[in-house]
Wavefront OBJ file of the C-alpha trace (Angstrom):
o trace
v 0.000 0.000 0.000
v 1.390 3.560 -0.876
v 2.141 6.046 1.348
v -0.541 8.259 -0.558
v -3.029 6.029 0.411
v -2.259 5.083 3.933
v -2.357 9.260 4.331
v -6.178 9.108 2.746
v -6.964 5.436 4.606
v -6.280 7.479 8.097
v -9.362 9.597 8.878
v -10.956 6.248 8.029
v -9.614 4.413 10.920
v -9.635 7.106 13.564
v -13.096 7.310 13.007
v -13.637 3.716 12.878
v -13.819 3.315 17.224
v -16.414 6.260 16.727
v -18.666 4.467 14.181
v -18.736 1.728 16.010
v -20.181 2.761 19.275
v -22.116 4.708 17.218
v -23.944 1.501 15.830
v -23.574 -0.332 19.126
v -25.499 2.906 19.747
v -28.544 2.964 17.031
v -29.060 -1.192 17.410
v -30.854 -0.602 20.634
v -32.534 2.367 19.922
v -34.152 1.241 17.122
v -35.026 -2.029 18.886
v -36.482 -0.042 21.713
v -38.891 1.559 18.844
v -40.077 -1.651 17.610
v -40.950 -2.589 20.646
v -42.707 0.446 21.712
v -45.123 -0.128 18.808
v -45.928 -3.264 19.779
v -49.018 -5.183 21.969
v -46.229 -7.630 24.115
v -46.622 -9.124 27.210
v -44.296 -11.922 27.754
v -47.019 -13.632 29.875
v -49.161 -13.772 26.485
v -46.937 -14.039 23.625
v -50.057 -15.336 21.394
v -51.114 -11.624 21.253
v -48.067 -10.155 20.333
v -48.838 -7.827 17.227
v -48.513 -4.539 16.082
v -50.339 -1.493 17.740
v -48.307 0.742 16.488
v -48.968 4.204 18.530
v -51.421 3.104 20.715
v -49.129 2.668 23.610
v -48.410 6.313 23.214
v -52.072 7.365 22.528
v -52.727 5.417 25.885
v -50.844 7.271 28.228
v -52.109 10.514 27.357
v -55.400 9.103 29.615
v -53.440 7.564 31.793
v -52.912 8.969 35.608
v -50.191 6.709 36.624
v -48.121 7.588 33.405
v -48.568 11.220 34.272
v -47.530 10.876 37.907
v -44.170 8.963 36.591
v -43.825 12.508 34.803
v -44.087 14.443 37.524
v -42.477 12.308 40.385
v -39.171 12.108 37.528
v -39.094 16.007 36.654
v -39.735 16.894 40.538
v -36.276 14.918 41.362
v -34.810 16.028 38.378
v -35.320 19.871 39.624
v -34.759 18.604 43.443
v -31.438 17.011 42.621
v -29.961 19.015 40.061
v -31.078 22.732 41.725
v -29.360 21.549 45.766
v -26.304 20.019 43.905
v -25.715 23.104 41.786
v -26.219 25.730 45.249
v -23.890 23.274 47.193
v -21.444 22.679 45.199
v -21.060 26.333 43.726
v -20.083 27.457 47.550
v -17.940 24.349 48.215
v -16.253 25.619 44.620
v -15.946 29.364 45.917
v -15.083 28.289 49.401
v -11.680 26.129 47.962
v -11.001 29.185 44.577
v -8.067 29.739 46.046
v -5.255 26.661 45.203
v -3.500 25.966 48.750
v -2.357 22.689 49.991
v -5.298 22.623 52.107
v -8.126 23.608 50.145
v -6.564 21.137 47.366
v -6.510 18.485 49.737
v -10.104 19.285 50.783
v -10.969 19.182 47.224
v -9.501 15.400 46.974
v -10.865 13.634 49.949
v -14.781 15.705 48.870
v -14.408 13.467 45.732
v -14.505 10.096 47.186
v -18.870 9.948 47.221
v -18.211 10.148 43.735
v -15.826 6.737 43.637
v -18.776 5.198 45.327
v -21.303 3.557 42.849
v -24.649 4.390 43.446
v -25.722 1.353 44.141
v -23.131 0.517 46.874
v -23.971 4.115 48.514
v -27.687 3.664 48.287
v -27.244 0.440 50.443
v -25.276 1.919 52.434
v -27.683 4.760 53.452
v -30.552 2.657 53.770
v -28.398 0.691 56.454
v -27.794 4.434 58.287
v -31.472 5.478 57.845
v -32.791 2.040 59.190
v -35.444 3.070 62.155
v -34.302 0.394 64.535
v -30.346 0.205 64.198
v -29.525 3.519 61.301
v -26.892 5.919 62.818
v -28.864 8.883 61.362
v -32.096 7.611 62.726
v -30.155 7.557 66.101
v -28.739 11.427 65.456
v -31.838 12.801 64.653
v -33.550 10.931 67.416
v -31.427 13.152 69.941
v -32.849 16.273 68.434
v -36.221 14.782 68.965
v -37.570 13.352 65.927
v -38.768 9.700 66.894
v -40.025 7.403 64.527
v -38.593 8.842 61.595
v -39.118 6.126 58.840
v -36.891 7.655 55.995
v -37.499 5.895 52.820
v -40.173 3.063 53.811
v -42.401 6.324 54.361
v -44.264 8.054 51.218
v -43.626 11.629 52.941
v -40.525 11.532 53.448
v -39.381 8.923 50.291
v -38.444 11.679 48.284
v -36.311 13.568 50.665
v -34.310 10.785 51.364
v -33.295 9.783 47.910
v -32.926 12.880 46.953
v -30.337 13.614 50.294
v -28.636 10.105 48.618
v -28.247 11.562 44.970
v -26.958 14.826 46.648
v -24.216 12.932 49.266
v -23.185 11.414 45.875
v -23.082 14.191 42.496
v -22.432 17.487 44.547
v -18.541 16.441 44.254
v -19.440 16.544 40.752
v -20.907 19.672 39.952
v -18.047 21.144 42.710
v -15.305 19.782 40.516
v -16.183 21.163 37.023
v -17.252 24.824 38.835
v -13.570 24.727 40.652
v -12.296 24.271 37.647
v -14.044 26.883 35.807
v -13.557 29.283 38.815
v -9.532 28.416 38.824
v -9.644 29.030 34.685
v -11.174 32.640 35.045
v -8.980 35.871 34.112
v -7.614 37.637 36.907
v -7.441 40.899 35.487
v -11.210 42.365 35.769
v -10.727 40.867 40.053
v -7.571 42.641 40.471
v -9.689 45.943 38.719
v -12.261 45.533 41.124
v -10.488 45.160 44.198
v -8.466 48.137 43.352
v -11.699 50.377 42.446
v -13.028 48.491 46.373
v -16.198 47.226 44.126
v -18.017 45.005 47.015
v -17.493 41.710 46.563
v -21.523 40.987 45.981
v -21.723 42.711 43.330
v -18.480 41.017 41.784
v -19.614 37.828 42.667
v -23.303 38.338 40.639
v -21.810 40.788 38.102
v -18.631 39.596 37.386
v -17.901 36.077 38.805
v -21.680 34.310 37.858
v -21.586 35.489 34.701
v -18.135 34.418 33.167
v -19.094 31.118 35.016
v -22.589 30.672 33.465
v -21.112 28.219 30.868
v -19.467 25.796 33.174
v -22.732 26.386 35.127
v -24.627 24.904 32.105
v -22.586 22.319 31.265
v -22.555 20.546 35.041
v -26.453 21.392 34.920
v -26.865 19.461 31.567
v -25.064 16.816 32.950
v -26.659 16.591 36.029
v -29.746 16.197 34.015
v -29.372 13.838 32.255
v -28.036 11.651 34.913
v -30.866 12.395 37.268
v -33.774 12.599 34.868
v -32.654 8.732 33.837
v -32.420 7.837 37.855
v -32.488 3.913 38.399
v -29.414 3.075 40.610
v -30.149 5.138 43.911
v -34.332 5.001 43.704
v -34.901 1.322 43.223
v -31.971 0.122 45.822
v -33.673 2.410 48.303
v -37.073 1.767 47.509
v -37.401 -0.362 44.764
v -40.100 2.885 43.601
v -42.243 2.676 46.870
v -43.588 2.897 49.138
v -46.428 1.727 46.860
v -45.732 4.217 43.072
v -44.682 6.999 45.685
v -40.876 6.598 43.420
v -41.814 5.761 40.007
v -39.471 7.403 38.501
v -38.887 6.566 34.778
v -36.540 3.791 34.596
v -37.907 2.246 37.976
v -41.710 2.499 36.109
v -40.111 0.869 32.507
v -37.906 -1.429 34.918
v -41.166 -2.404 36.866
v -43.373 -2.826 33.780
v -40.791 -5.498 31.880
v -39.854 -7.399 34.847
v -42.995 -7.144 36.975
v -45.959 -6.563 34.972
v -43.924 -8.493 31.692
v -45.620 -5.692 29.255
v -42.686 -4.818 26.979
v -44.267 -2.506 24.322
v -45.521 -0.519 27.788
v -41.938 -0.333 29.008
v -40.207 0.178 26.100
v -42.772 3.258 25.004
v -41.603 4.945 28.571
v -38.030 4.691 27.539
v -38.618 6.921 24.013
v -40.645 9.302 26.056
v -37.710 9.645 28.326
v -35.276 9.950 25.657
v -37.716 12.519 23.793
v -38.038 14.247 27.185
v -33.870 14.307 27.394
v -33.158 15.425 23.974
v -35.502 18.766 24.556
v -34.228 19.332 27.784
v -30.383 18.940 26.324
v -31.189 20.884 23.464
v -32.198 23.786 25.236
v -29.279 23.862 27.669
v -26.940 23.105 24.537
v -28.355 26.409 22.504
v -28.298 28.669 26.024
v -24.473 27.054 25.973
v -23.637 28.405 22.786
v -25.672 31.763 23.100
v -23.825 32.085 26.339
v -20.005 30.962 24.590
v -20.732 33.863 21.633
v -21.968 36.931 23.686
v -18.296 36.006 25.591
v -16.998 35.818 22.519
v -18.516 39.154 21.408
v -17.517 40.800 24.619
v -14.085 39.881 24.632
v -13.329 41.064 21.099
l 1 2 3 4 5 6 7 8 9 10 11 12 13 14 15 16 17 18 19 20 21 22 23 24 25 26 27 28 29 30 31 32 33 34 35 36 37 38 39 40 41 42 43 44 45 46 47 48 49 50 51 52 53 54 55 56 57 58 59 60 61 62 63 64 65 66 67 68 69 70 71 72 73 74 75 76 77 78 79 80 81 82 83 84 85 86 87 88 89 90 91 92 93 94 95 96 97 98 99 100 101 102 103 104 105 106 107 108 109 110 111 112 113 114 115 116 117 118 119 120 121 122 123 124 125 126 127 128 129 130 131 132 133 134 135 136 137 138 139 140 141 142 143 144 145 146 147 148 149 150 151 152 153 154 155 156 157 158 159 160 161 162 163 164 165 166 167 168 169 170 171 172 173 174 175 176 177 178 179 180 181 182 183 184 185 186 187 188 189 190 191 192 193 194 195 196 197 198 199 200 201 202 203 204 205 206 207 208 209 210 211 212 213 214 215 216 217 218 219 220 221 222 223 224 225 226 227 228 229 230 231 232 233 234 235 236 237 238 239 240 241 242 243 244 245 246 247 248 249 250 251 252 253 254 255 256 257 258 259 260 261 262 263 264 265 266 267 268 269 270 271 272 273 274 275 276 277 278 279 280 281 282 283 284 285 286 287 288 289 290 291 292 293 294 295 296 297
């Protein structure tokens, strides 16, 4: 083979890991639509056939559907809002690089080298009424009987204080590093001209920030809105649908109920709900990346 064509042969192969994961990709989705437009229960395979949109049709009447939208999109604001407050002022709290706050930075990671899973388990073990060390803590404040996650009123809070112990060290990493990457020169103007240091924090700081902001946001998003890991170890969706959440519902209807077409139709409408979610945070992303442009020349 010539040298000539090796040289043309090369964007070829580079792409080549791309294209692949890229079909790995499309195989299931496209299986997952098939599915969704079919009438499948693997309890009655003789009436497998083609419904085509009815299982979509059918949830528009359907109240349990609806409250899998709600329960998702209310953890999904929950999870992603309290990570992004937290772990903005953990990120301003260690802005300046010093052995300690560096060090700080490291050990506030580890939640993160936990899989969900494994820290899920492990908080339902500390919230357990009878033996939990944080039903023990909050005893001594005076809150008795506190049944964390095997209670529908308090479900929520307590997988959503999971998902937070866990992805704040996310969303503080990516904003540390944004706040460590910003120019020092408008700071040093405003500490000479003794501008007050709200008004550089919302005027100056937030706003060159906004696009790291985004990006852990999207992330976060799409992460939480596609929940399985920390909801069904700690509740397995209950107590009763109180946890529903999308995957736990699709999850539930394929391996409980057996009604594929039903499950797989929930997964599209997830993915349709996460691809208009990311494309709005994607097009605030780039409005966000040209005004800085714009200002900077």
């Amino acid at each position: 083979m010539t040298r000539r064509r090796r040289r043309n042969l090369l964007p070829y192969l580079l792409s080549l890991p791309a294209l692949l994961v890229t079909v790995w990709i499309i195989i299931p989705f496209v299986t997952a639509i098939y599915y969704s437009l079919l009438r499948y229960r693997l309890s009655l395979p003789q009436l497998r056939g083609f419904v085509w949109f009815d299982n979509y049709l059918n949830f528009l009447t359907d109240g349990r559907f609806w409250y899998t939208v709600e329960v998702s999109l209310l953890y999904t604001v929950l999870t992603v809002v309290i990570e992004l407050v937290l772990g903005l002022g953990i990120a301003l709290l260690l802005q300046r690089p010093s052995r300690f706050n560096n060090l700080a930075a490291m050990l506030l990671l580890l939640p993160l080298m936990v899989a969900p899973a494994l820290a899920s388990l492990m908080w339902k073990l500390m919230t357990n009424p009878n033996f939990g060390i944080l039903s023990y803590l909050v005893g001594l404040v005076g809150v008795t009987n506190f049944r964390w996650a095997s209670d529908p009123s308090s479900a929520l809070f307590t997988v959503v204080l999971v998902d937070v112990w866990v992805y704040t060290p996310f969303i503080m990493v990516l904003l540390l590093a944004g706040l460590r990457s910003l120019p020092k020169q408008p700071f040093e103007a405003a500490a000479l001209d003794g501008v007050p240091r709200t008004f550089v924090f919302f005027r100056i700081t937030l706003p060159m920030l906004m696009p790291y902001i985004l990006t852990a946001s999207l992330f976060r998003m799409l992460e939480s809105i596609q929940q399985f890991d920390i909801v069904y170890a700690m509740t397995q969706g209950g107590p009763g649908n109180t946890l529903t959440v999308f995957q736990v519902e699709a999850y539930l209807q394929f391996f409980q109920f057996t009604n594929v077409g039903r499950s797989a139709a929930l997964l599209m409408v997830l993915w349709a709900i996460t691809f208009a979610l990311s494309n709005v945070f994607v097009k605030n992303w780039l409005r966000l990346r040209e005004r800085a442009h714009g200002a900077a020349a």
